[in-house]
N, C-alpha and C positions, 0 to 999 in steps of 0.2 A: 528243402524246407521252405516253404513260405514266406515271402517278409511279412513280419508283425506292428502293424500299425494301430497304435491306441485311437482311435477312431471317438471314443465317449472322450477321453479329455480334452483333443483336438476340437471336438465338438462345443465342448462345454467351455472352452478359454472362446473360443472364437462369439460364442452367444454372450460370453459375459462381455465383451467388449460392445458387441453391439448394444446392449441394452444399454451402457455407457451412453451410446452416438445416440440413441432416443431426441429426438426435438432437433437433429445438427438438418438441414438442408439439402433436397433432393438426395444423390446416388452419397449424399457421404453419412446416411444414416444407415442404409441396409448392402451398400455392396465392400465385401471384407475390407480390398485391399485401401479403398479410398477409407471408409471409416476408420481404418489402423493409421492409418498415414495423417488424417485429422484429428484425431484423438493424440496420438503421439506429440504434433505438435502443438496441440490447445495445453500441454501440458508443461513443454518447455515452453510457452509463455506464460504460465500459471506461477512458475519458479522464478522467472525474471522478474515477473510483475509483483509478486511479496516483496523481492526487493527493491523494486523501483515505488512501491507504492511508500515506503519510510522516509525515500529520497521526498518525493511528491507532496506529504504530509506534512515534514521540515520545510518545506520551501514554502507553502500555507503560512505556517506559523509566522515565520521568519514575516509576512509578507503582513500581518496582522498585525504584531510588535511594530514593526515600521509604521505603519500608518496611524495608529494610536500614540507611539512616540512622537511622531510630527505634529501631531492635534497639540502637544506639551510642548514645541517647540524646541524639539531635538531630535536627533536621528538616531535609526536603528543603532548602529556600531558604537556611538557615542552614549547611546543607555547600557548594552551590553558590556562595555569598556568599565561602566560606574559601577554595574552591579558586581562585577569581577571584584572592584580595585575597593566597594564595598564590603566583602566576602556575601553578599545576599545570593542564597545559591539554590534560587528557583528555576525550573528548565522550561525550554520554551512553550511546550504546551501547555504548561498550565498560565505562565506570561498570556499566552497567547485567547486562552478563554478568559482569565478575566479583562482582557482586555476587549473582548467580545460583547459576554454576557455580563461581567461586574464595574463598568468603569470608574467609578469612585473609587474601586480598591486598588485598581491600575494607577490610576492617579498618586494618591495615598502611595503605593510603590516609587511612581517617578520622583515626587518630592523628595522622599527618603533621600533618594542617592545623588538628588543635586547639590 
């Protein structure tokens, strides 16, 4: 008897992948194995990079806090210390836009907890 090989799924997984590689650079848009091999790996850095971009984002903030506490003549750690030991318990992003886009309410906050 014959070996039976699905030939339409085989077909139809492998097209759906390339249409995936659409726009990737020379031989890694239309030749399989490279496309598979780029696409696999664009993907494990697609999972790394969600979590590395939280890390990335935090360290933003953190870096905006800082610089705006300094402008009050205090440092990062030493505001974060106050608003602890205040129980004020705003998290850094939003510290981190008004002290961006609001700074009179930044301010108005650093007072507070000196």
């Amino acid at each position: 008897m014959p070996r039976s090989v699905n030939h339409v799924a085989s077909r139809a997984r492998r097209k759906n992948l390339l249409k995936r590689t659409r726009g990737y650079f020379g031989s890694r848009k239309n030749v399989w194995t490279v496309a598979k091999n780029t696409w696999e790996k664009g993907q494990q850095y697609a999972y790394r990079d969600r979590k590395a971009k939280k890390r990335s984002f935090r360290a933003l903030w953190i870096q905006r806090i800082n610089a705006a506490t300094r402008l009050e003549g205090m440092s990062y750690s030493q505001f974060m210390g106050l608003l602890k030991k205040n129980a004020i318990e705003i998290n850094r992003k939003v510290l981190a836009d008004l002290a961006l886009n609001q700074p009179e309410a930044f301010k108005a906050i650093v007072n507070k907890v000196k």
